[in-house]
N, C-alpha and C positions, 0 to 999 in steps of 0.2 A: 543690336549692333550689326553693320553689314558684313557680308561675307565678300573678300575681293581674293585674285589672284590676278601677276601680271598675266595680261592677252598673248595667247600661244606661249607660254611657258610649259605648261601642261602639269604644273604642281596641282595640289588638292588647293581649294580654298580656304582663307583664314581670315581671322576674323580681324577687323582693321575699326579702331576707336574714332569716334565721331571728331570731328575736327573741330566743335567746339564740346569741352569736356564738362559742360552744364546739362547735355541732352540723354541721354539713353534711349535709342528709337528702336522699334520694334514691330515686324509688316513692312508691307510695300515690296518693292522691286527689289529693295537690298536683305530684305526679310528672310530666314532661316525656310520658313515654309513655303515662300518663291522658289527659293533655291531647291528646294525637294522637286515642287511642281516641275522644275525647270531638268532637271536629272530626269527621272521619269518621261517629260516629253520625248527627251532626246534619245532614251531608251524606245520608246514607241517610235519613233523616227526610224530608227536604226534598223527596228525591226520590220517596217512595210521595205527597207532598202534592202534588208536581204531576202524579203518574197520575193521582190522583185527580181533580182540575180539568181533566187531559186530557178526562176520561173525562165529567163532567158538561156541559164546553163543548161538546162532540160532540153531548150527550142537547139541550142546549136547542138547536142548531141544528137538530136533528130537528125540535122543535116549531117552531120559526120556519117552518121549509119544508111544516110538517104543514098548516099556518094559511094555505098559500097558497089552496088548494081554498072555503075560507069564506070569502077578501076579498070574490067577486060579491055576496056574502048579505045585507053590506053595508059598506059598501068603507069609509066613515069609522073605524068601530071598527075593521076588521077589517086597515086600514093601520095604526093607533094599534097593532093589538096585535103584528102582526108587527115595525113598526119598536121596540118595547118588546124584545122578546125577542132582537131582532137585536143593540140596545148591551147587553142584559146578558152577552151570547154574547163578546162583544168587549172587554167590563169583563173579564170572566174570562179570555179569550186574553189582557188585557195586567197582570191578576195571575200568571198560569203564567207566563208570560215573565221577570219580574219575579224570581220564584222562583228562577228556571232558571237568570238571572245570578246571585241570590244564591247558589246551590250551587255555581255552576262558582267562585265567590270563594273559595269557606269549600276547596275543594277544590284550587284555586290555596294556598291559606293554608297548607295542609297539607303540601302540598311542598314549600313553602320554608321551611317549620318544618323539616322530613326535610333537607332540603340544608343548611342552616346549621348545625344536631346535627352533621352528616358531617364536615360543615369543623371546628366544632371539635373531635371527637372528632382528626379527621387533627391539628390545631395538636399538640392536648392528649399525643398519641403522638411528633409528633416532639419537643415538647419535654423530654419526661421521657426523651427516646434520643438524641437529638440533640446531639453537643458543640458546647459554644456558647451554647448557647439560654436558660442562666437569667437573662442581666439581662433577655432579652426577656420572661423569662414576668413577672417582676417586674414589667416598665414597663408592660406594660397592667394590671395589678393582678390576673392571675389566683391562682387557691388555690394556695400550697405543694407542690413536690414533695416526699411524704412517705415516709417509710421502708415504708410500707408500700405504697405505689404503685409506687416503686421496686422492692420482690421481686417484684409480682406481674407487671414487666416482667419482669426475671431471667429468673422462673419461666415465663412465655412463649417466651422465645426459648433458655433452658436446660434442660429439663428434669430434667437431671440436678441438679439443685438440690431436688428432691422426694427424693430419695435422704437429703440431709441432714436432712428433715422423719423421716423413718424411724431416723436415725440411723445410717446405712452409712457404713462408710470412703469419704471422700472420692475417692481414686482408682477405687474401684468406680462410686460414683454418677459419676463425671466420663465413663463410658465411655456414658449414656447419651443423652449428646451429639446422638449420630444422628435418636435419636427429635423432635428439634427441630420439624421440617418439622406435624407436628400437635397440639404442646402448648397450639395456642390452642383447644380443645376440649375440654368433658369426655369424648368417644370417644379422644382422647389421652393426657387424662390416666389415665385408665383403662387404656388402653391399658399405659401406661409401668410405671404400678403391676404391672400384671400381667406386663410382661418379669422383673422385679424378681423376682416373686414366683418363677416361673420358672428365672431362674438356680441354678445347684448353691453347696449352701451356705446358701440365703438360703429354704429351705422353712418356714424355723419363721414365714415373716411370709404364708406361705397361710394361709386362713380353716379352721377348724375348728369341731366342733360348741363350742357356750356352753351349759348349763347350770346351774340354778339348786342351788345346795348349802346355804341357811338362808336364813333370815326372820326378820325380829326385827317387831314390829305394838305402835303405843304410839297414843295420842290427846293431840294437844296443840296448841298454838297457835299459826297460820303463817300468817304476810308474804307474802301472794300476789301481791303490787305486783312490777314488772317488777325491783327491785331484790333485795326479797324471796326471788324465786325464784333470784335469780343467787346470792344467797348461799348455799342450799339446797345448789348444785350444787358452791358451793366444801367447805362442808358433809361434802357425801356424798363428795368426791374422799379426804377422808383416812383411809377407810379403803379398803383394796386392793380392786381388785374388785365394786363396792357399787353400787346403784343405788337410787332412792326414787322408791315409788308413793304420791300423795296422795289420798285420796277425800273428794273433797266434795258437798254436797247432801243430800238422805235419799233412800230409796228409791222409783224412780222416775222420781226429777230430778236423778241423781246425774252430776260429769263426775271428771275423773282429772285428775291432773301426773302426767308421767315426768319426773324431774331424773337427768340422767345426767352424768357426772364429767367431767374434762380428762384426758390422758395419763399415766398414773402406771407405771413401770418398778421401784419395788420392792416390798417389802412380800408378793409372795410367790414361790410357787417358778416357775419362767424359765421364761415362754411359755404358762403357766395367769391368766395375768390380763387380760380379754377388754379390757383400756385400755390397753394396754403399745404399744408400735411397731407388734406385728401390728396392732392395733386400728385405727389411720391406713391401712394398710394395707387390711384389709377395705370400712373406709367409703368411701375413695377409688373402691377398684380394683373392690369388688365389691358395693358399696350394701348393704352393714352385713347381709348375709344372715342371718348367723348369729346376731350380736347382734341385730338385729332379732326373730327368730324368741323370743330369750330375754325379751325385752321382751315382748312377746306374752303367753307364760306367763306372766309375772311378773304382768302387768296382771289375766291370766283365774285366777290362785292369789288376787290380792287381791280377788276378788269382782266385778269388772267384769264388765257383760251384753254382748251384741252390740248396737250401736248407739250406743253411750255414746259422749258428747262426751270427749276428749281433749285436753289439753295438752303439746306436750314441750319442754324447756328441758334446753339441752345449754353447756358451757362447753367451748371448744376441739377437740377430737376429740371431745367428748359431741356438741358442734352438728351434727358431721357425722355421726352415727346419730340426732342428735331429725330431721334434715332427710329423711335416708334411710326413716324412719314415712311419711313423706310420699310416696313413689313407690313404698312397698312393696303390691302388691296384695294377697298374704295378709291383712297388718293392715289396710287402707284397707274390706278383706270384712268383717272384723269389727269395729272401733271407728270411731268417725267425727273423724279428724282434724280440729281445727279450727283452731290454732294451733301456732305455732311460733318459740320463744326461741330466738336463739344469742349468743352474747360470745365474741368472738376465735377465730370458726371459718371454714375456707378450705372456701365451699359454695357459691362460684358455678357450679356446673356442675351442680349439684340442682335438678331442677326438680318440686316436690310438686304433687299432684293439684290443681284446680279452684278446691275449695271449700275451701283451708288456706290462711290468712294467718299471715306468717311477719316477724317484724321481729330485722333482725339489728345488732347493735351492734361495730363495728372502732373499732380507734384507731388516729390517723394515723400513731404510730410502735409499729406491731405489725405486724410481718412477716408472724406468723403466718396472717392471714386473707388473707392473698395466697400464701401456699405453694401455693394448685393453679394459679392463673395465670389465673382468670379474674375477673372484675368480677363482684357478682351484678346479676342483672337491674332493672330498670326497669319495675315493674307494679303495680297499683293495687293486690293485694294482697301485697305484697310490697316491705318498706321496709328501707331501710337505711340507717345513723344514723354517720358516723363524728365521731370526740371527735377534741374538739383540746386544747389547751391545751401549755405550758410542763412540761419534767419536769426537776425539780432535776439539774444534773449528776455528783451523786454517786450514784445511784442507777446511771445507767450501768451501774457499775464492777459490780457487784453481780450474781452469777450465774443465771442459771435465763433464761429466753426473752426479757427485756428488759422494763424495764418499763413499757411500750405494753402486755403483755400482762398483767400483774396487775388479777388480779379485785376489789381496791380503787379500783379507777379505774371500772371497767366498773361496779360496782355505782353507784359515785357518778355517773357518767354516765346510768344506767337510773333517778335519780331525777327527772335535770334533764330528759331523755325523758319521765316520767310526768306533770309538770309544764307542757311545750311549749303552748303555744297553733297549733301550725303545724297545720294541719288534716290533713297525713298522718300525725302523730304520734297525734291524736287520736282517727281513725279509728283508728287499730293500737291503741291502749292501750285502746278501747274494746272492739275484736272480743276482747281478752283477757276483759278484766272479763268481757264475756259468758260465757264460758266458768266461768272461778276464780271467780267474785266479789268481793266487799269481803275474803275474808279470815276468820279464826276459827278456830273449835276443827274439829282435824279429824284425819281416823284418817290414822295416816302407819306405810308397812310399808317395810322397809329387807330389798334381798334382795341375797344373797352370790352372783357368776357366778363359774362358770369355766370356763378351755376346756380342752378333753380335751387332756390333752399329746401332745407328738410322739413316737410310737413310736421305738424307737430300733433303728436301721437302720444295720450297720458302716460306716463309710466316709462316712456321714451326719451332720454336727454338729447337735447340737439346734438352736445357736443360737451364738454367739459363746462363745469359751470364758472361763473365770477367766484372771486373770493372777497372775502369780507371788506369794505373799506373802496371799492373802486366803484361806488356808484352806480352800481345795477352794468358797468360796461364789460365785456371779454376782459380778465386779467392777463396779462403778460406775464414770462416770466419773472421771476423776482430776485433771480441773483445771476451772474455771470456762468455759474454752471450750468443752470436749467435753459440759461437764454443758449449755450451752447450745444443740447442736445437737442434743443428744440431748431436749430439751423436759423438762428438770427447774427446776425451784424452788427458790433457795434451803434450804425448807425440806419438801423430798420426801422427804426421809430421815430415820427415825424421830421421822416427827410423833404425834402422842398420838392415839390413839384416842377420838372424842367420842360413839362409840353404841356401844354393845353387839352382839358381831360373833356373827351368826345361829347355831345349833348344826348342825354340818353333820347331812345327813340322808343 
């Protein structure tokens, strides 16, 4: 929520509700921890202005006392000028002074801004853990505890609940319990990922090399608006494997999209498909190495220079490798990341280079963007937008990740974002534009990954095996619960192909 107060009034700042009340934003310009940055600045301002009037009230008392030597010379003027230079000496000591309180205020101000955040972040944890505590959160009228606030406590204090994010038998994930004591951190969450990985049995979800096997390159007309892109990504998710590079501008002044897919488990053969379970896996555990590195190529086959601006827009496990562009040095050496989309992706514990503005879109009842168990940050470049609203009770019932996490909500929410008058909004949808622009005809290359399969080693299972009755093929889930912790879709299974699938090479 932004913090405003009228201009020269000289009140504290309050806190003023989004002007459409579907949003709750948090970061950016209008962000709690701007506001800090911005206190602070003004403190350090304040204080090189009163070195500086230290430093000139010093120089005129020089003169004052310089001027005593010529009072003899003649003592009318030469009293006039000394006591003249004397009250301006003293005008200045009682401006620095002046100052001096106003910066110890603004720096008082600060703290108690810090101390009141603290408290309520404390309320705001015991009452989403606390039994008991929901008529209270009610009767002072704070925000809903939502399904998605709720995992990402879970997921804090369980870790073994990232297990289910993977898809692993329950009982296996439940054994990683222990690792508790550090899940409030991305070095834990990582951590955990990596026990995982570790385990016998569970090798097919290590990173391997990715790959690029075909390209398909067309010129056509594309919706670069924050909605736009989200649909691209839902787009590109059906077909297996796929990613899309956009090139726009002409040469010269050209910048890029990478739209990269959500989690997809079928469509090809088990453990070659760099979005599958390993995929969550990678991104989490080992900051998208591998894909990363495919992205790369992919961007430098479609013609991209070094230095060229960038975009990546990721949905779900895409967010967590468009976020991971952002902390990867290799790529940050050659393209110049400058934004960054995600919808229903769990990437609080990413923290991209400097100079990348990243705006992320959750919904209050989507689990998914709490499955690592941390919040994301609070930073002026760096915004995040959760949706609210009503979802029809039949829909529930309905299988695949719930639907908080359908990317017809997320797209219609990224229009009422493009829309917002709230000034963190504004800022973020603008640093986009800057990059994309208005939109148009523009050359778009669709390239096929894969990852090298798992050598096969006796005593070693690839991956989970078939179950009885499917014809020697990978079995799927088999009922609407399992396809739901395994992150499938109603319609993940034999959706139609809408592009033309690259010729392998």
């Amino acid at each position: 929520m932004a913090e405003t107060s009228p201009a020269g009034s000289g009140g504290a700042p309050v806190p003023s509700a989004p002007a459409d009340g579907t949003l709750r934003i948090r970061g950016g310009v209008g962000g709690l921890s701007f506001q800090f940055e911005e206190l602070l600045a003004g403190a350090s301002a304040l204080d090189g202005m009163i070195r500086e009037l230290a430093a000139v009230e010093a120089e005129a008392d020089g003169v004052r006392r310089a001027l005593f030597a010529y009072q003899s010379d003649s003592y009318t003027s030469g009293s006039h000028a000394i006591t003249a230079v004397g009250e301006g000496t003293r005008a200045l000591g009682r401006v620095r002074m002046q100052l001096d309180r106003l910066c110890s205020e603004v720096r008082a101000s600060h703290r108690e801004y810090e101390a009141a955040e603290s408290r309520s972040a404390l309320l705001l944890r015991i009452a989403r853990t606390g039994p008991g505590y929901g008529p209270l959160w009610k009767m002072f009228g704070l925000p809903p505890i939502t399904l998605r606030d709720t995992v990402e406590d879970e997921i804090s204090q369980v870790p073994a609940r990232l297990g289910l994010l993977l898809g692993l038998p329950t009982g296996l994930a439940a054994g990683l319990a222990a690792a508790g004591e550090t899940a409030g951190s991305a070095a834990g969450v990582r951590s955990i990922i990596r026990g995982l990985t570790a385990a016998q049995g569970l090798e097919f979800l290590r990173p391997r090399p990715v790959r690029i096997t075909g390209r398909e390159t067309r010129t056509q007309e594309v919706d670069l608006s924050p909605a736009g892109l989200l649909l691209r990504a839902e787009a590109v998710g059906r077909n297996s494997g796929e990613i899309e590079v956009v090139e726009l501008g002409d040469r010269g002044s050209r910048a890029w999209v990478v739209v990269i897919p959500g989690t997809q488990l079928d469509g090809l053969p088990q453990g070659t498909n760099p979005f599958d379970a390993g995929g969550i896996a990678e991104g989490l555990g080992y900051d998208s190495a591998e894909t990363a590195t495919a992205i790369r190529k992919a961007l430098a086959e479609a013609g991209a220079a070094a230095g060229d601006q960038v975009a990546a827009v990721g949905y779900s496990q895409g967010g967590i490798h468009a976020m991971n562009l952002g902390q990867d040095k290799a790529f940050l050496a050659e393209y110049d990341l400058k934004f960054v989309l995600t919808a229903g992706s769990p990437v609080g514990g990413i923290e991209t280079a400097a100079g990348t503005s990243t705006l992320h879109l959750e919904h209050e009842q989507d689990w998914v963007p709490g499955a690592d168990g941390l919040p994301n940050p609070d930073t002026k470049n760096r915004v995040t937008v959760t949706l609210a609203g009503p979802i029809p009770g039949h829909e529930w019932l309905e299988p695949g990740m719930g639907p908080g996490h359908g990317m017809g909500r997320y797209a219609d929410g990224a229009r009422v974002v493009a829309a917002s008058p709230d000034p963190s909004l504004q800022f973020s949808t603008a640093a986009l534009a800057a990059v994309v622009g208005a939109g148009g005809t523009a050359t778009v290359t669709r390239f096929s990954l894969r990852r090298e399969a798992m050598p096969s080693r006796p005593g070693v299972p690839l991956a989970p095996g078939p179950r009885s009755g499917t014809g020697g093929k990978p079995a799927g889930p088999s009922g609407p619960a399992e396809r739901a912790a395994l992150g499938l879709a109603p319609n993940d299974r034999a959706r139609a192909a809408n592009w033309p699938r690259g010729r392998p090479r």
